[in-house]
C-alpha positions as CSV (number, residue, x, y, z in Angstrom):
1,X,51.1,41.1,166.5
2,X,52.5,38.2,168.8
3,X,52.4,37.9,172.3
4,X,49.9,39.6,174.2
5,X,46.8,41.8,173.3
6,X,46.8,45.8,173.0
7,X,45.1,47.2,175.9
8,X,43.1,49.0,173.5
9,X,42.1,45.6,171.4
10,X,41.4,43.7,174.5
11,X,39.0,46.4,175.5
12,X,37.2,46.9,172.2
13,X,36.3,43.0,172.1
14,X,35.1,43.1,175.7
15,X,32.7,46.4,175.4
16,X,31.6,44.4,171.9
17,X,30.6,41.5,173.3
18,X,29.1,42.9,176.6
19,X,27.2,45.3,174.3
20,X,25.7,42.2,172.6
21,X,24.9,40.5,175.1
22,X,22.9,43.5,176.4
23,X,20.9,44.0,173.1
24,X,20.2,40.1,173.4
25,X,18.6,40.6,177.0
26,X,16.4,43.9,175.3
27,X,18.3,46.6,177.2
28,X,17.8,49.7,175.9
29,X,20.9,52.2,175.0
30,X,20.9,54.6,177.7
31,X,20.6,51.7,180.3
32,X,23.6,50.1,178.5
33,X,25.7,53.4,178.4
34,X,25.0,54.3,181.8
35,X,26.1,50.7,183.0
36,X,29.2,50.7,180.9
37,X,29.8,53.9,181.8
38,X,30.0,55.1,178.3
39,X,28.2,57.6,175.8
40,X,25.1,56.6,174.0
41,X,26.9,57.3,170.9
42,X,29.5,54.6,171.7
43,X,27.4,52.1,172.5
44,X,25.4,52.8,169.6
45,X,29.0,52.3,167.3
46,X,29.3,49.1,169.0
47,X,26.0,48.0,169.0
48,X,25.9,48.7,165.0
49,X,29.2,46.8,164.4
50,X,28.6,43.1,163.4
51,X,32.0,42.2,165.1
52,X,34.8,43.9,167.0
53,X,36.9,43.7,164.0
54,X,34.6,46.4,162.6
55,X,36.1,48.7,165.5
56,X,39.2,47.7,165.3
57,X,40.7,48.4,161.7
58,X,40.5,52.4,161.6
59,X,42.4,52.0,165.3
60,X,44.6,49.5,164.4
61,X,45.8,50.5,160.9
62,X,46.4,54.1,161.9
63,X,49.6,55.7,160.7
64,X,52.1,56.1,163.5
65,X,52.6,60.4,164.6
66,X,55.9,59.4,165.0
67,X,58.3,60.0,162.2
68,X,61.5,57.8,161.7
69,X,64.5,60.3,162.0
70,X,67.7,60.3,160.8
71,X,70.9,60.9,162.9
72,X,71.8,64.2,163.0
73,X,68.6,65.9,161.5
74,X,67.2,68.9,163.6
75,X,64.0,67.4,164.8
């Protein structure tokens, strides 16, 4: 991908990092999803995941729900 970053890529890296940086200081998961504003089960994915990439690949590599049609075809 050129050009600039998926709003959804851009995001992942930044909850990454600022989950990181949390673990480093010692906060604990609920203070860190209740900051972030997310569930404790996110911030646990995150906080498991060695680097965004980790997040990223099942979102990034998804196949698309839209299907290539053909002119003419009754969809």
């Amino acid at each position: 991908m050129h050009g600039r970053q998926r709003p959804l890529v851009a995001r992942t890296r930044e909850r990454h990092q600022q989950i990181h940086e949390r673990i480093e200081r010692g906060d604990s998961l609920r203070a860190m999803a209740r900051e972030l504003r997310l569930s404790r089960g996110t911030v646990l994915r995150f906080a498991r995941a060695a680097d965004a990439e980790q997040l990223l690949v099942a979102a990034t590599h998804r196949p698309s729900v839209i299907r290539a049609t053909s002119p003419g075809s009754s969809c």
